[in-house]
Backbone of each chain as ProteinMPNN parsed JSONL, in Angstrom:
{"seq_chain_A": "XXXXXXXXXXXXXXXXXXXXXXXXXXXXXXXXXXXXXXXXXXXXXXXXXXXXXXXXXXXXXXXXXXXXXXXXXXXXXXX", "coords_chain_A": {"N_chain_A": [[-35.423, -40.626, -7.991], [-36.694, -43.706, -6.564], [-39.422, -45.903, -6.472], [-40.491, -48.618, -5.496], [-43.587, -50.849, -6.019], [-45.411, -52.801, -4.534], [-47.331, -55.156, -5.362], [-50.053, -57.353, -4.746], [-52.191, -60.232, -4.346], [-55.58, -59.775, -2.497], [-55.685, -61.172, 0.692], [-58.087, -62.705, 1.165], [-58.656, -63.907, -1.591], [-58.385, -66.616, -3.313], [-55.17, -68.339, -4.979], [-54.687, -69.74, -7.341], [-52.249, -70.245, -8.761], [-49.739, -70.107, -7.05], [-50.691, -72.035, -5.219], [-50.337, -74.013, -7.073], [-47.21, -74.068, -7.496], [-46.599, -74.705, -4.615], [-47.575, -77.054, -4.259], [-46.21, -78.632, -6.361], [-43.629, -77.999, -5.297], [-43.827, -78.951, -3.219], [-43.921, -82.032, -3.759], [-41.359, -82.134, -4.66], [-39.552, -82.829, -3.28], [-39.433, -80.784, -0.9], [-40.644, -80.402, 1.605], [-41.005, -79.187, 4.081], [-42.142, -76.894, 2.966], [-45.02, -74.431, 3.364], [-47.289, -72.954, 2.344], [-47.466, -70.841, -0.466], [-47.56, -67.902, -1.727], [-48.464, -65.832, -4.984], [-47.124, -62.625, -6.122], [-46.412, -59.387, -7.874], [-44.322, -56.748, -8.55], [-43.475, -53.264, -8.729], [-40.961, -51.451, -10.024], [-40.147, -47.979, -9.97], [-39.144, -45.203, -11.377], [-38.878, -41.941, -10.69], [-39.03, -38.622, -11.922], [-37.493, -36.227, -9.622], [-37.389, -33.94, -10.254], [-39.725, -33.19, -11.482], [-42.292, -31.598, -10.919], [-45.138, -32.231, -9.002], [-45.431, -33.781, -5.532], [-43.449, -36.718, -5.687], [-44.144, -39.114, -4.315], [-47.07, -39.014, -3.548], [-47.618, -39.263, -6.398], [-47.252, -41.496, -7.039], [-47.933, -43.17, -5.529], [-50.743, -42.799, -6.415], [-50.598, -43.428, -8.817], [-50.467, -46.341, -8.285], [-52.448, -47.155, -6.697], [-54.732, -46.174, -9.023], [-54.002, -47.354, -11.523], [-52.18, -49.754, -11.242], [-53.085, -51.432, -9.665], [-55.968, -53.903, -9.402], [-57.984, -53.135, -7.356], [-60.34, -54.728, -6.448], [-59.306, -56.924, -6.225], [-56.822, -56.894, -5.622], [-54.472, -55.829, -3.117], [-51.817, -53.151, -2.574], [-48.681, -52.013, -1.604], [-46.738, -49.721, -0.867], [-43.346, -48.551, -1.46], [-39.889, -46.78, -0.683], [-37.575, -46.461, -2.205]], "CA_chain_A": [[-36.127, -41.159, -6.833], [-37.186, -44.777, -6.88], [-40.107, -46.704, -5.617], [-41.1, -50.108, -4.955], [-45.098, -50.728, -5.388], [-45.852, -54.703, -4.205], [-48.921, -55.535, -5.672], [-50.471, -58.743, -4.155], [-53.59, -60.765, -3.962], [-56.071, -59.865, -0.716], [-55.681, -62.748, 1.706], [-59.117, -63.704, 0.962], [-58.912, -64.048, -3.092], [-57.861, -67.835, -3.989], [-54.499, -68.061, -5.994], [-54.288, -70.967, -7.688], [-50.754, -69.852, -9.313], [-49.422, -70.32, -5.52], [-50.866, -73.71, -4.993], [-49.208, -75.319, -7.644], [-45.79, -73.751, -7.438], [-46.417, -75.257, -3.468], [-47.555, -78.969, -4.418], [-45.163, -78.643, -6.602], [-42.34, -78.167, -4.849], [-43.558, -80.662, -2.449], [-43.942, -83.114, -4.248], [-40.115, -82.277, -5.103], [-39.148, -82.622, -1.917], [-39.426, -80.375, -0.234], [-42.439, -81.132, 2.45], [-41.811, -78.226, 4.75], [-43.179, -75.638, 2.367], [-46.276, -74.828, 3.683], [-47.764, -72.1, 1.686], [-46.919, -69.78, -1.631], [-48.229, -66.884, -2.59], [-47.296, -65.302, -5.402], [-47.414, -60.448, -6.356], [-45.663, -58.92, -8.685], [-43.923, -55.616, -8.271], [-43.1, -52.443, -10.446], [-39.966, -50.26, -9.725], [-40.372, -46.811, -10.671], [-38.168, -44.027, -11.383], [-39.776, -40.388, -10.689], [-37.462, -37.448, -12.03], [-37.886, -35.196, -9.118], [-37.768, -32.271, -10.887], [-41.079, -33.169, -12.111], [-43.276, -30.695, -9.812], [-45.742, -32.94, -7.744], [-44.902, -34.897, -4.897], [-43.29, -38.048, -6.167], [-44.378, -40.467, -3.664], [-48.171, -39.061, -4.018], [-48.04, -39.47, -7.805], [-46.438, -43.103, -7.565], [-49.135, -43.856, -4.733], [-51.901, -42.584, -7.124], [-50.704, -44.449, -10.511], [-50.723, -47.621, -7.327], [-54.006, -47.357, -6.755], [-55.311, -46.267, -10.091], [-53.552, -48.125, -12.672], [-51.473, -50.95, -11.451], [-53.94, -52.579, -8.624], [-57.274, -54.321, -9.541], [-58.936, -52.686, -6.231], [-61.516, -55.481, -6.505], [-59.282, -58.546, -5.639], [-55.594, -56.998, -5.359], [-53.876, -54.787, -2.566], [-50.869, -52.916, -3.101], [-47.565, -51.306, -0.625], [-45.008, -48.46, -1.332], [-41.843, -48.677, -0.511], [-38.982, -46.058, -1.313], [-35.97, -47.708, -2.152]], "C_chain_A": [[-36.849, -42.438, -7.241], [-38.156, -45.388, -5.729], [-40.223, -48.121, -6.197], [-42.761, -50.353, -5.127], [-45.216, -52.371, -5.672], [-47.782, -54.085, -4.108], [-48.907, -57.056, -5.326], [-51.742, -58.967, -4.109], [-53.891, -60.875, -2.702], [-56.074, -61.102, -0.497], [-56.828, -63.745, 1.141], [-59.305, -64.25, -0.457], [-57.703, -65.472, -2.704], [-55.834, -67.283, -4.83], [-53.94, -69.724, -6.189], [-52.979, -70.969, -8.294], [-49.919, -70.637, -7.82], [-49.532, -71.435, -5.268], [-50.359, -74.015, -5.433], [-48.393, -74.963, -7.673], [-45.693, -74.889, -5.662], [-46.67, -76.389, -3.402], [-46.799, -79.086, -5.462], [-43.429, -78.813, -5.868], [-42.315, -79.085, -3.668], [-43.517, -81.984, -2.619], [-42.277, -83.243, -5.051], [-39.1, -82.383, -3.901], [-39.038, -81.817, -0.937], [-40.745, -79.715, 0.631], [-42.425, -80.081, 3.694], [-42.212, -77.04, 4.291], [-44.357, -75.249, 2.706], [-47.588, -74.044, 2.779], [-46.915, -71.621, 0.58], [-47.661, -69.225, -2.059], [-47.492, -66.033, -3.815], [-48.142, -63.741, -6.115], [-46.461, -60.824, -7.779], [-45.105, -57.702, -8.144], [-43.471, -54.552, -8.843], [-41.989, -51.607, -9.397], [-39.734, -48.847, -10.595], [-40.123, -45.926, -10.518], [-39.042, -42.856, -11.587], [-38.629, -39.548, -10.606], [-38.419, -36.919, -10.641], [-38.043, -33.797, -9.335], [-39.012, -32.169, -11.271], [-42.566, -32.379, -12.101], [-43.552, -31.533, -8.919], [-44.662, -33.631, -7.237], [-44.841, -36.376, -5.352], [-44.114, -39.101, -5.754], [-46.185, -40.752, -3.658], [-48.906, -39.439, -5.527], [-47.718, -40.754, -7.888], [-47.501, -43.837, -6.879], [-50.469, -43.697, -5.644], [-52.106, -43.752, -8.531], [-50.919, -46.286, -9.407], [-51.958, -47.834, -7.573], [-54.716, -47.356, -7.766], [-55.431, -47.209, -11.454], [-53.073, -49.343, -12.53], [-52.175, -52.186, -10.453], [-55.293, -52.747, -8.921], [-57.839, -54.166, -7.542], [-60.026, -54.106, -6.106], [-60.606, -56.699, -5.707], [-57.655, -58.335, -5.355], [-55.381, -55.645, -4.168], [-52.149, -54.219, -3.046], [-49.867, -52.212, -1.595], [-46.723, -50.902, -1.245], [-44.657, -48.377, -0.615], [-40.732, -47.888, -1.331], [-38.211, -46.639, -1.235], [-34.704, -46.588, -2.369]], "O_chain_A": [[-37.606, -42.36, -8.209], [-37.917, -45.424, -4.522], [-39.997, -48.472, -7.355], [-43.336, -49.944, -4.118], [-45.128, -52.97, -6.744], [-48.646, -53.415, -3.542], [-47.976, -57.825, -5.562], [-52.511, -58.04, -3.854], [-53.274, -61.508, -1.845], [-56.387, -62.004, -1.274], [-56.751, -64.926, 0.803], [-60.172, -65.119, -0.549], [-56.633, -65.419, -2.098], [-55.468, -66.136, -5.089], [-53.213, -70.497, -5.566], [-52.551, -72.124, -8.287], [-49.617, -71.829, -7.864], [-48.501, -72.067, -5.038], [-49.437, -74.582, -4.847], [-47.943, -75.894, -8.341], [-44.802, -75.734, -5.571], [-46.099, -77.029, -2.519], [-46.633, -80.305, -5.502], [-42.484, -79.585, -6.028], [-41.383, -79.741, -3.202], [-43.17, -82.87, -1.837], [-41.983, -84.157, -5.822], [-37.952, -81.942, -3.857], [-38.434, -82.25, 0.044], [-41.533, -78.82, 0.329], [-43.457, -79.942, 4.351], [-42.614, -76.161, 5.053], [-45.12, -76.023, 2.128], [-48.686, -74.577, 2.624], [-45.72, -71.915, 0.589], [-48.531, -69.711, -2.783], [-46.329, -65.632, -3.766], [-49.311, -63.682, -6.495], [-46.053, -61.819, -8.378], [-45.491, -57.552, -6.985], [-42.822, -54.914, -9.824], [-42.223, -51.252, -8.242], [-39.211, -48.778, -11.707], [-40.64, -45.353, -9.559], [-39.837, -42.781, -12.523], [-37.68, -39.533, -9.821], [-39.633, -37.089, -10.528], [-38.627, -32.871, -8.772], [-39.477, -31.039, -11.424], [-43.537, -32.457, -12.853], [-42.731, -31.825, -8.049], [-43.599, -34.001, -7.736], [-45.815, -37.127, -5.415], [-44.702, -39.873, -6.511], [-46.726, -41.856, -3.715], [-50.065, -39.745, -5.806], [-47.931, -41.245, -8.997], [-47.99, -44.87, -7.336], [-51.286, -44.609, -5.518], [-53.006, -44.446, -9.004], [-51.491, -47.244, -9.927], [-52.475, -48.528, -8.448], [-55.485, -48.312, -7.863], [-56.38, -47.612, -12.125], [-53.324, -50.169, -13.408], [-51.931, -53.393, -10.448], [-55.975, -51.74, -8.731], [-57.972, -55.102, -6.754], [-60.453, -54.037, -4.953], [-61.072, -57.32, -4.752], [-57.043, -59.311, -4.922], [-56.028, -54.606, -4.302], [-51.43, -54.895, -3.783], [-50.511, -51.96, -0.577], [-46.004, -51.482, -2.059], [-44.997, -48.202, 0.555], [-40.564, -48.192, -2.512], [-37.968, -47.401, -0.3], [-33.536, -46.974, -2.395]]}, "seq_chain_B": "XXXXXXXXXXXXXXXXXXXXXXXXXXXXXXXXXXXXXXXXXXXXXXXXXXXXXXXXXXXXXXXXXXXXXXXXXXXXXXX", "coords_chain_B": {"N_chain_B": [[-43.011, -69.71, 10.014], [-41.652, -67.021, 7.426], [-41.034, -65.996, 3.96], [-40.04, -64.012, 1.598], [-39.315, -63.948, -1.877], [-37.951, -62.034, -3.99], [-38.206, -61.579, -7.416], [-36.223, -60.777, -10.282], [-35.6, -58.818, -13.278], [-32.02, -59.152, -14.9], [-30.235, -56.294, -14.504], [-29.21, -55.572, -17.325], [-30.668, -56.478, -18.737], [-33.408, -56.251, -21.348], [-37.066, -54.906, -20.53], [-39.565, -54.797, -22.064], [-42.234, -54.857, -20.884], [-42.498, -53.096, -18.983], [-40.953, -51.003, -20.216], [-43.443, -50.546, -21.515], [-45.483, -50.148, -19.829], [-44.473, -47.661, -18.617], [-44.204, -45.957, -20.939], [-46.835, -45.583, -21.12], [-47.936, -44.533, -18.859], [-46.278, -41.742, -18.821], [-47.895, -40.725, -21.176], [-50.319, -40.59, -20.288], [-50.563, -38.122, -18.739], [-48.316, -38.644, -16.426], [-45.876, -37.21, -16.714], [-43.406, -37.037, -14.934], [-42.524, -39.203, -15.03], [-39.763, -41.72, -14.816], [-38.654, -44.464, -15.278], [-40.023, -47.694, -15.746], [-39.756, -50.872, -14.53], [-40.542, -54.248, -14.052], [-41.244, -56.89, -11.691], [-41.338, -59.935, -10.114], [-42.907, -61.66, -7.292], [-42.472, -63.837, -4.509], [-44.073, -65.221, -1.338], [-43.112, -66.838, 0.67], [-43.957, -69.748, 3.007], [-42.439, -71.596, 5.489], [-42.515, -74.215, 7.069], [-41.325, -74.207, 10.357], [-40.885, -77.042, 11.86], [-39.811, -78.228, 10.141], [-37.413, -79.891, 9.917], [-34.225, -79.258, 8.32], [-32.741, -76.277, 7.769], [-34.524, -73.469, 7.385], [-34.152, -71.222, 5.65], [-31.979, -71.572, 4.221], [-32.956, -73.379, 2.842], [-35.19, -71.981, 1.214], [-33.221, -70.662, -0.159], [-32.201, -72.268, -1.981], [-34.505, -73.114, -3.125], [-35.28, -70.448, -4.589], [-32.942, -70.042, -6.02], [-32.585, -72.46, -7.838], [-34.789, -73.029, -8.686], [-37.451, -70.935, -8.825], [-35.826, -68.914, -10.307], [-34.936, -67.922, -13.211], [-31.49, -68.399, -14.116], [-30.669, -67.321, -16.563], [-31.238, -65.031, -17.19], [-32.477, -63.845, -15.058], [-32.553, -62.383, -12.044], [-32.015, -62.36, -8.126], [-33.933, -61.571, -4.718], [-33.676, -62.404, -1.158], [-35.839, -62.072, 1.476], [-36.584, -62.347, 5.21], [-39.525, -62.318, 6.54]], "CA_chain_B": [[-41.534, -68.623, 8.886], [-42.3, -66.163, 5.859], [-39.738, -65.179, 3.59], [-40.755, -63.104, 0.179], [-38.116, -64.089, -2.838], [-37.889, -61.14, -5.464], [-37.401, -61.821, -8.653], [-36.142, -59.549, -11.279], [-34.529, -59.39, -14.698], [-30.971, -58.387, -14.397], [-30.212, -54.566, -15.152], [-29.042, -55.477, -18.662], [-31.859, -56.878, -20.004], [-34.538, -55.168, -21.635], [-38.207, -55.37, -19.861], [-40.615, -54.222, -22.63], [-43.538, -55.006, -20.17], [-42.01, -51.928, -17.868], [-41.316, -49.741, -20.74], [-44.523, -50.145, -21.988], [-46.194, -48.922, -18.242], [-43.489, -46.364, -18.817], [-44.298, -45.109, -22.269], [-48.598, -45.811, -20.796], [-48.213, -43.525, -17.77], [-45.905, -40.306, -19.608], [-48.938, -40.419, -22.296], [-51.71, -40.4, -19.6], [-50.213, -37.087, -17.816], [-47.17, -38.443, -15.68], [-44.696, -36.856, -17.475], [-42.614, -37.111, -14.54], [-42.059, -41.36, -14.402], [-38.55, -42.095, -15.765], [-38.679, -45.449, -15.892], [-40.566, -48.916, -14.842], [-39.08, -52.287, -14.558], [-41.478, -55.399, -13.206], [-40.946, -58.074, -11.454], [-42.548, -60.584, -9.362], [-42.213, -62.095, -5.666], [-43.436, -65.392, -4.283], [-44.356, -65.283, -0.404], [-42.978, -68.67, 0.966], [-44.455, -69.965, 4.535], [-42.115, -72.541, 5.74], [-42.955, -74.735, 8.508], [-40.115, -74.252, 10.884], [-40.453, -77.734, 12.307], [-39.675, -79.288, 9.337], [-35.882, -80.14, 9.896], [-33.27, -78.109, 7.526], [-32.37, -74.475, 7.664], [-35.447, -72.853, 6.581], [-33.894, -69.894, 4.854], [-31.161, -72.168, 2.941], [-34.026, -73.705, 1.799], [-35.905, -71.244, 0.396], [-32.726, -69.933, -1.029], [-31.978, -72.686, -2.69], [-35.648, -73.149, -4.275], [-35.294, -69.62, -5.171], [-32.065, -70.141, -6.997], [-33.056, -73.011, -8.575], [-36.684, -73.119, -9.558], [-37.925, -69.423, -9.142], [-34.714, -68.081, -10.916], [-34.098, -68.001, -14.886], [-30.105, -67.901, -13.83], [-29.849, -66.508, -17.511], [-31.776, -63.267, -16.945], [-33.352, -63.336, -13.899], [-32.259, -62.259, -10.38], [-33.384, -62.821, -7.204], [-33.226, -61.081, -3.618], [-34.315, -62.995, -0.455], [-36.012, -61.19, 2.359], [-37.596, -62.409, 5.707], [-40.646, -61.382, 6.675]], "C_chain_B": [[-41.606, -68.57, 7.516], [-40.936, -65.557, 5.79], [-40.701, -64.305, 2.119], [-39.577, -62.921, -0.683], [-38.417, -63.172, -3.654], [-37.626, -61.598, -6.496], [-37.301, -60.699, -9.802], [-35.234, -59.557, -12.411], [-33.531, -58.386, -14.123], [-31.298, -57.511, -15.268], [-30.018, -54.52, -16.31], [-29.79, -56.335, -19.572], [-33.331, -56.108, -19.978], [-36.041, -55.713, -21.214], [-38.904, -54.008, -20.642], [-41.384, -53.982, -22.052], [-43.392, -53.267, -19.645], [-42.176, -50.429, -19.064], [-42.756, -49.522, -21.485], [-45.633, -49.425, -21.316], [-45.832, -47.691, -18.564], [-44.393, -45.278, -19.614], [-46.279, -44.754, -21.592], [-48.784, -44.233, -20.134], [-47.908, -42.367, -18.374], [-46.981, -40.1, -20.691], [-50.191, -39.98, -21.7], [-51.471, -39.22, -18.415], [-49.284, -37.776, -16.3], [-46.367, -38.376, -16.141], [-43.175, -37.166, -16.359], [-41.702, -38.693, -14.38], [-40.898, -41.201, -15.567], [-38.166, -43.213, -16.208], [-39.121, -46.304, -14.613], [-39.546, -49.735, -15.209], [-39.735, -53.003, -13.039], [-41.094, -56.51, -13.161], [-41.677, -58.861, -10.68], [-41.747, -60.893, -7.995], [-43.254, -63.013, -4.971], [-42.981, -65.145, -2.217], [-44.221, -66.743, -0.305], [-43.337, -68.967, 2.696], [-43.582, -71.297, 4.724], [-42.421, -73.147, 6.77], [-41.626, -74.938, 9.486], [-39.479, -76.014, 11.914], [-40.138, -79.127, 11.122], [-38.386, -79.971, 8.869], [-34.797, -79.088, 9.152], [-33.533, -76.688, 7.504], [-33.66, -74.257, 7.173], [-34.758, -71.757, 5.712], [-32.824, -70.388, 3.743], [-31.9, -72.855, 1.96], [-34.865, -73.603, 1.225], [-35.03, -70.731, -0.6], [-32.401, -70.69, -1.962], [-33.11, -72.98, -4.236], [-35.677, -71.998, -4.763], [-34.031, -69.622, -6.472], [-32.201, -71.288, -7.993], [-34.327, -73.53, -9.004], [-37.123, -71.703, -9.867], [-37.166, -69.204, -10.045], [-34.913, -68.448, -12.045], [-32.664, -67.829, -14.376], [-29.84, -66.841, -14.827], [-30.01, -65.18, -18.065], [-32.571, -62.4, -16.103], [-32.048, -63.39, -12.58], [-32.704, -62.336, -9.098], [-32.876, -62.279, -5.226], [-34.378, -61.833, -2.558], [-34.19, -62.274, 0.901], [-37.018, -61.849, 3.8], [-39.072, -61.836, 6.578], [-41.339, -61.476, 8.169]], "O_chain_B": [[-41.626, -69.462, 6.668], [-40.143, -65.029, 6.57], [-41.919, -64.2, 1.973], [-38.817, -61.978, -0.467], [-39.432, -63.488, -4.275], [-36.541, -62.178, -6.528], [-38.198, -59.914, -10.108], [-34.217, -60.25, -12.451], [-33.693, -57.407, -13.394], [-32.051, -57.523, -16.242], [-30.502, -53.52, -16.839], [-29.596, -56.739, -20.718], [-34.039, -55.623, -19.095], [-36.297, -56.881, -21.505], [-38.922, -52.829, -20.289], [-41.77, -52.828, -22.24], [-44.192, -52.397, -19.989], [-42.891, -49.428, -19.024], [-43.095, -48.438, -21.96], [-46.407, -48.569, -21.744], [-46.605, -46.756, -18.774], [-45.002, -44.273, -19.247], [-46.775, -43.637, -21.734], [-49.38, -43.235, -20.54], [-48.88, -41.662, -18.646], [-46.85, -38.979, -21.183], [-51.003, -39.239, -22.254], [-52.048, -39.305, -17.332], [-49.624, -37.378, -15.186], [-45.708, -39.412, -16.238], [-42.081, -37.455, -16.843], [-40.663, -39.045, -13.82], [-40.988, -40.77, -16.717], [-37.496, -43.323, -17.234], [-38.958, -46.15, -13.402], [-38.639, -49.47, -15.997], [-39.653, -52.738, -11.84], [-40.672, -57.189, -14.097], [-42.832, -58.472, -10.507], [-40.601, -60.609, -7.646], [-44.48, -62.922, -4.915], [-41.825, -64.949, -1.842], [-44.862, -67.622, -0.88], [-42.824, -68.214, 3.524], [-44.022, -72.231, 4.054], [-42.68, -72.352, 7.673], [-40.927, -75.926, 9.262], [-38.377, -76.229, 12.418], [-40.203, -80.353, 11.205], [-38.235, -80.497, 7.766], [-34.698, -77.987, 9.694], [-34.597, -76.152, 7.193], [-33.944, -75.096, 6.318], [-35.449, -71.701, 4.695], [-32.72, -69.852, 2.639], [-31.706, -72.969, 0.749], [-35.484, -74.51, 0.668], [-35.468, -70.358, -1.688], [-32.21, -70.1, -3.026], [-32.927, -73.043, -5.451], [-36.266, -72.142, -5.834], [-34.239, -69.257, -7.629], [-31.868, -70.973, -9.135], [-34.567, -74.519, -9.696], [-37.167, -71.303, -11.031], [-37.82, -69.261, -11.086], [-35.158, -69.655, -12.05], [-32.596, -66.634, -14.089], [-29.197, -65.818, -14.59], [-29.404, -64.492, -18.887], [-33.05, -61.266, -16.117], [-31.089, -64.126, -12.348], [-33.926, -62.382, -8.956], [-31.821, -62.56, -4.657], [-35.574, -61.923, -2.831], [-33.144, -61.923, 1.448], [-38.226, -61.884, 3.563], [-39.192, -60.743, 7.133], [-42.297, -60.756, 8.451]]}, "name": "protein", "num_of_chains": 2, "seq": "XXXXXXXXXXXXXXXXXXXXXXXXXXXXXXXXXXXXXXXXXXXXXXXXXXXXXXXXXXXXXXXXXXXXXXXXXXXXXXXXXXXXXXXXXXXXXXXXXXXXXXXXXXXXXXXXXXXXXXXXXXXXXXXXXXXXXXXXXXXXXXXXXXXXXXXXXXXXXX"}
């Protein structure tokens, strides 16, 4: 069983990574870029035989381990 | 117009980063995780009145700037 967990910076946290990939690439021509943000994402294999509910244990290590709660949000997605 | 480019090492290359979550999580009581593999994903806002295809021209900055061709992959999704 595989998930998806998109980790991303909340709307309101800065990302200067983003900016310059986007004056970057405008300044390479291409001028209708208007924005870039940029996540990361982890794909993660859960034996199901494992006992618990997969999707609760993949949502837990989300929240606990792989998202800075302070300045990042995160979304699961079964793939 | 929002697209969100994936990027990801192809399947036959090895992503220490992942097994090292991997090996993190089965040590800290999720015995059940079989395996990570991380990647990233850049949120692109195009301005749709800015002449050319928007989506050829994200795919193209995805294939050539985002991408490593020689171990990265890349899936384009709009949003």
């Amino acid at each position: 069983m595989r998930f998806r967990v998109h980790v991303s910076l909340k709307p309101s946290v800065l990302d200067p990574q983003g900016q310059t990939i986007c004056s970057s690439l405008r300044s390479h021509g291409h001028g209708s870029i208007a924005a870039v943000r940029q996540g990361k994402f982890f794909d993660i294999d859960v034996d199901p035989a494992g006992g618990a509910d997969p999707k609760a244990e993949v949502e837990q290590i989300a929240r606990e381990v792989l998202t800075n709660p302070v300045i990042e949000e995160f979304r699961l997605e079964q793939l």
